[in-house]
Wavefront OBJ file of the C-alpha trace (Angstrom):
o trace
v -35.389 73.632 -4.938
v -36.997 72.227 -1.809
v -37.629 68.735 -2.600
v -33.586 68.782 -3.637
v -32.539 70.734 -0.497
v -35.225 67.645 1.216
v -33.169 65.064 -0.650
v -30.025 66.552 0.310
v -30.627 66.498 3.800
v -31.902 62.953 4.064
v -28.539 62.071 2.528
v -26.735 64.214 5.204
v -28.502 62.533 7.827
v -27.949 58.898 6.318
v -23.836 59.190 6.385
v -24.247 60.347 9.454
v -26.038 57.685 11.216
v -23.922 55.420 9.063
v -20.942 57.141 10.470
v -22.142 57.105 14.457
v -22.849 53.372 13.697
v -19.988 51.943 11.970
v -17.723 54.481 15.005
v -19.375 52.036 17.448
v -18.867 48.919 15.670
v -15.250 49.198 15.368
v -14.554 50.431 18.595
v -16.721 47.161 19.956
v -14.629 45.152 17.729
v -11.894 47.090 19.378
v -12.724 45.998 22.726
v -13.504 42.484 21.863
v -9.759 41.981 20.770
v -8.144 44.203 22.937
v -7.129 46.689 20.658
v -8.701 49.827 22.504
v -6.784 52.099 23.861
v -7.447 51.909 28.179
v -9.221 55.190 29.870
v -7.424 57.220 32.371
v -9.149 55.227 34.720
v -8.124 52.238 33.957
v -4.709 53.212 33.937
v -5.167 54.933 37.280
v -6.423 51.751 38.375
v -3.954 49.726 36.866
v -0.885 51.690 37.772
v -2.498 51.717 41.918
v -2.521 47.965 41.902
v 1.016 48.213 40.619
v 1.798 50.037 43.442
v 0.530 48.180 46.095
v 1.792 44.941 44.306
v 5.224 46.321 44.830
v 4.347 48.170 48.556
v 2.954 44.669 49.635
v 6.684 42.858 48.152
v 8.530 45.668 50.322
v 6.971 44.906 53.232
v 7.483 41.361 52.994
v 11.009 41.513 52.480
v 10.795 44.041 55.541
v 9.387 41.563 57.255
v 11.527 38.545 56.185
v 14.911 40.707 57.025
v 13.885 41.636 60.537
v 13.068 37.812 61.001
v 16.581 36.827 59.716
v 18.304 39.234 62.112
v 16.396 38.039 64.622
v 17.346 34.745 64.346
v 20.842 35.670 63.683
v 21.476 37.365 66.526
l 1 2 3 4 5 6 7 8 9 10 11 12 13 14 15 16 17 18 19 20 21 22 23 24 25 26 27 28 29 30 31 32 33 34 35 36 37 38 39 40 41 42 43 44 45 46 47 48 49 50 51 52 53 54 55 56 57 58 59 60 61 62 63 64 65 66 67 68 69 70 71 72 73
């Protein structure tokens, strides 16, 4: 019974290291190609830039109105 219950759990711990690696060769593969799903961070970060993208094209057109009235008046 031991040298079965030995076998057993070398098996166990095989398809389990299997598992863990093949995990982190598809989500490398995921990466690679884009396919991964993006972190809270980088949606944090991505959804910021956004926002100052669009802050920085408000003030501009601030900007370039209170020229034009300028000059219009």
């Amino acid at each position: 019974m031991g040298k079965a219950q030995r076998w057993l759990s070398l098996f166990a711990w095989i398809v389990t290291l299997t598992q863990i690696v093949c995990q982190d060769i598809i989500v490398l593969l995921q990466i690679e190609r884009g396919w991964a799903m993006p972190t809270r961070t980088e949606l944090t970060r991505e959804l910021l830039s956004d926002a100052e993208h669009l802050l920085d094209q408000g003030r501009d057109s601030s900007n370039r109105s209170k020229e034009w009235y300028r000059r219009w008046q």
